[in-house]
C-alpha positions as CSV (number, residue, x, y, z in Angstrom):
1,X,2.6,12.8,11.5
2,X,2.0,8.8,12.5
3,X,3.9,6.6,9.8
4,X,3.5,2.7,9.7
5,X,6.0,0.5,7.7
6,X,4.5,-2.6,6.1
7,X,5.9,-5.5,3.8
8,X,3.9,-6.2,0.9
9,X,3.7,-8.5,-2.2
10,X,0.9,-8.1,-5.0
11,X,1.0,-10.5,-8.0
12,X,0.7,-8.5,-10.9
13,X,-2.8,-10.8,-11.9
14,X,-4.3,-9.5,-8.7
15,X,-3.0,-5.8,-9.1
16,X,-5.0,-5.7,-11.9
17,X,-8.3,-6.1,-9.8
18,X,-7.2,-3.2,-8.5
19,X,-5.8,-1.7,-11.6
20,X,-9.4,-1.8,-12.7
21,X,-11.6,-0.8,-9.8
22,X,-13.1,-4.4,-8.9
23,X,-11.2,-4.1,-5.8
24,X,-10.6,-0.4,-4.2
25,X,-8.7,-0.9,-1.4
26,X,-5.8,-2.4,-0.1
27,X,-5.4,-3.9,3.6
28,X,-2.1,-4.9,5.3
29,X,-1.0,-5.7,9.1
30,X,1.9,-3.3,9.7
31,X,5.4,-4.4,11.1
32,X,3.8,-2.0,14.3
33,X,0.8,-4.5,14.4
34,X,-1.8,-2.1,13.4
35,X,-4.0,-3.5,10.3
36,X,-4.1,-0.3,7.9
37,X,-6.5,0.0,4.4
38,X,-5.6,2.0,1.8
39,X,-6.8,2.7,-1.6
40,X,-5.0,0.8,-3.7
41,X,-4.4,3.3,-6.6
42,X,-1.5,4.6,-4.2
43,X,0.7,1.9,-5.0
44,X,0.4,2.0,-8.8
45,X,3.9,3.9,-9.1
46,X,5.2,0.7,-7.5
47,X,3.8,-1.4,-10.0
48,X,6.4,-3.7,-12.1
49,X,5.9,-7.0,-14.4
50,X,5.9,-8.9,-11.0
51,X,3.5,-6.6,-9.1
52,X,4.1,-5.0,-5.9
53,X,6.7,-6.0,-3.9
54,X,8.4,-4.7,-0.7
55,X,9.2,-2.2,2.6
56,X,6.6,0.6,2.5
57,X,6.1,3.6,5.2
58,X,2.7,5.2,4.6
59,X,2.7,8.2,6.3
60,X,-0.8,10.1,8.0
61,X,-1.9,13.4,9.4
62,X,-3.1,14.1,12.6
63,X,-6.7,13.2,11.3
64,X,-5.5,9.9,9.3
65,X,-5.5,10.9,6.0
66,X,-2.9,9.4,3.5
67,X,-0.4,11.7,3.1
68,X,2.8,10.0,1.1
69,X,3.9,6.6,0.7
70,X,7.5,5.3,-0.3
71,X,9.2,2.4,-0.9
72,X,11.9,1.8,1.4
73,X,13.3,-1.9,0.4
């Protein structure tokens, strides 16, 4: 299973484009140096007053299909 860690910081006012499906996906450069997208729904039980902030590993199967995602810091 291939696993990328990335830092991330979402205002909540621009979560909610996300929150309500103007924007679908989120993209990120991981701390590996590969630029990964990801739907952006996947981070809602992250979401706080201030957003999304922080250390995340997304993990992928062999064919690079989301898997699980956690918050590490």
């Amino acid at each position: 299973m291939k696993k990328l860690t990335f830092d991330i910081s979402i205002p909540a006012d621009r979560y909610e484009a996300l929150y309500s499906g103007v924007v679908k996906d989120v993209q990120a450069v991981s701390r590996e140096g590969l630029r990964v997208r990801f739907p952006g729904k996947i981070l809602q039980k992250f979401l706080s007053h201030q957003g999304v902030q922080g250390t995340f590993v997304i993990e992928f199967d062999d064919a690079n299909k989301f898997k699980a995602i956690s918050k590490i810091v």
